[in-house]
C-alpha positions in Angstrom: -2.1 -46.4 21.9 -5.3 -47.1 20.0 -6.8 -43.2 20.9 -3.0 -42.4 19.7 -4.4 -42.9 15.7 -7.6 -41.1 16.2 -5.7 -38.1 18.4 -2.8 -37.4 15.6 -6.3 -37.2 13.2 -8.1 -34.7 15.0 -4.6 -32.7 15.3 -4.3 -33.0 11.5 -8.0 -31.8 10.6 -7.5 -29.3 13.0 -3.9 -28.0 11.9 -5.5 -27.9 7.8 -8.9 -26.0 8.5 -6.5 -23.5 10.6 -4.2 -23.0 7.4 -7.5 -22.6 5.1 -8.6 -20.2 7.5 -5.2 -18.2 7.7 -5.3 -18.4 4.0 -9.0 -16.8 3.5 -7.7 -13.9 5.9 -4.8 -13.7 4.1 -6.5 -12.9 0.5 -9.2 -10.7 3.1 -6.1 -8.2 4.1 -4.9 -8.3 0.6 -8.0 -7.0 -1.1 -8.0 -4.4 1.6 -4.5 -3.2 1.3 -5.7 -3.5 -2.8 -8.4 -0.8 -2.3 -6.5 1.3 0.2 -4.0 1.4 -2.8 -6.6 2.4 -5.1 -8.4 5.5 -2.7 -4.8 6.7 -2.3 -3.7 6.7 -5.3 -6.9 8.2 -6.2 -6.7 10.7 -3.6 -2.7 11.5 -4.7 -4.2 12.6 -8.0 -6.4 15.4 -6.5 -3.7 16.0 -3.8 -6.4 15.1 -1.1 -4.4 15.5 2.1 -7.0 13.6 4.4 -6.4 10.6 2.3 -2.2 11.0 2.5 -3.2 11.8 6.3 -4.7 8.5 6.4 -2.4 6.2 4.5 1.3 7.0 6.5 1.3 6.5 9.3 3.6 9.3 11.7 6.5 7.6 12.1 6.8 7.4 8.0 10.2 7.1 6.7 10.2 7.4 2.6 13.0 7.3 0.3 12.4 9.3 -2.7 13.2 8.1 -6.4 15.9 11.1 -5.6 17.4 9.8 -2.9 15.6 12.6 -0.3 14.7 10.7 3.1 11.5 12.6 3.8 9.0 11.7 7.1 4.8 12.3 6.8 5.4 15.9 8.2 7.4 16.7 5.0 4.8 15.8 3.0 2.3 17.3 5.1 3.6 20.0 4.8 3.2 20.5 1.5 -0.9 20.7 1.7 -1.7 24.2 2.1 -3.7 24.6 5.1 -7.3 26.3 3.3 -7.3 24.1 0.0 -9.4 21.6 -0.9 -9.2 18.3 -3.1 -8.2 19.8 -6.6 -10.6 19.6 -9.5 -8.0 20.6 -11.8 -6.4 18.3 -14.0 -2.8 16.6 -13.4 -1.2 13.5 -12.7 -3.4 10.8 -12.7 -2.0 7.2 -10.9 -2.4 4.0 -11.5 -0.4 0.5 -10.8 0.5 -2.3 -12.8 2.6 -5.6 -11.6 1.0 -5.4 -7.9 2.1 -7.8 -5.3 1.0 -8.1 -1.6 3.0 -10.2 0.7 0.6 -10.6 4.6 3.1 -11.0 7.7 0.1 -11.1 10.8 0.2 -7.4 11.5 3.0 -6.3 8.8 2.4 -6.6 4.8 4.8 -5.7 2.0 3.3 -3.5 -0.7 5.1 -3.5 -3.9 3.9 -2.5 -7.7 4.9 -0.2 -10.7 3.6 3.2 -10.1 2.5 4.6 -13.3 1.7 8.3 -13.2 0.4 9.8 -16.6 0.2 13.0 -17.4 -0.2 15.9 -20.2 2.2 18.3 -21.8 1.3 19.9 -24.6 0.2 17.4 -27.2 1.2 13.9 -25.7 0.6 12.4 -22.7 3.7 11.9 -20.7 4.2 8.5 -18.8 6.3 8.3 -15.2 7.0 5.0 -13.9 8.5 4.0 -10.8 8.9 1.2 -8.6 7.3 1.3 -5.3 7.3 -0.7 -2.2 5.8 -0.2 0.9 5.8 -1.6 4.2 2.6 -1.1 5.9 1.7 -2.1 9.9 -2.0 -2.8 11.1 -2.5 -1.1 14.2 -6.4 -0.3 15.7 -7.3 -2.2 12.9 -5.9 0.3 10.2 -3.0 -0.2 7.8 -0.7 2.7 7.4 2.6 2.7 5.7 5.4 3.2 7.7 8.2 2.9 5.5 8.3 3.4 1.6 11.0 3.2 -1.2 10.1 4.8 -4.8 13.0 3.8 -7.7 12.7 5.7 -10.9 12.4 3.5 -14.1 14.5 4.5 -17.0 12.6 5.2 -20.1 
């Protein structure tokens, strides 16, 4: 009974540095699903289709803000197979309102997609909301499902 005391201690210590640690590697996948946000996004603004290779993953399923269910070979599909990232100007995206939920090898994306762009004069402002649900496999994360819902102006 009296190494009972000292046991239920250890198991204690032991069971809080293991939450600390989970926690640490928790905010660790977070800033990395953060910055895979940011190159894609990036990349989506030049239509660089190596970095929309990268970020689905093949089995993709993504509902449009229209309602279209579309897989990663649609939208591969609408790279042509000879161009290059795009030095022209156009749709520039960005994210506001970002949250990040970590599930072991599954984490939840979700943010406001803002997309700005120019038309004559004034800029013109897109927004959607976006959520993604992304799978670490061969230590990569890839989305494998994604939903994007149209806010009304």
């Amino acid at each position: 009974m009296k190494f009972l005391m000292p046991l239920l201690s250890l198991f204690f210590i032991v069971s809080c540095s293991m939450s600390q640690t989970e926690g640490e590697s928790d905010e660790a996948v977070k800033a990395e699903l953060e910055q895979l946000l940011d190159d894609f996004l990036q990349g989506a603004s030049v239509n660089d289709a190596e970095m929309h290779d990268r970020f689905w993953a093949n089995e993709l399923i993504y509902t449009s803000s229209a309602g279209e269910r579309i897989t990663k070979d649609d939208i591969m599909s609408g790279f042509e197979p000879d161009t290059s990232v795009s030095d022209m100007p156009g749709m520039q995206y960005g994210y506001e309102d970002l949250q990040i939920m970590v599930f072991d090898d599954a984490a939840i994306v979700a943010f406001q997609l803002v997309g700005t762009g120019a038309s004559g004069d004034s800029p013109d402002v897109m927004r959607y909301y976006n959520t993604g649900t992304f799978i670490n496999r061969n230590n990569q994360w890839q989305a494998v499902a994604w939903h994007a819902t149209r806010i009304p102006e």
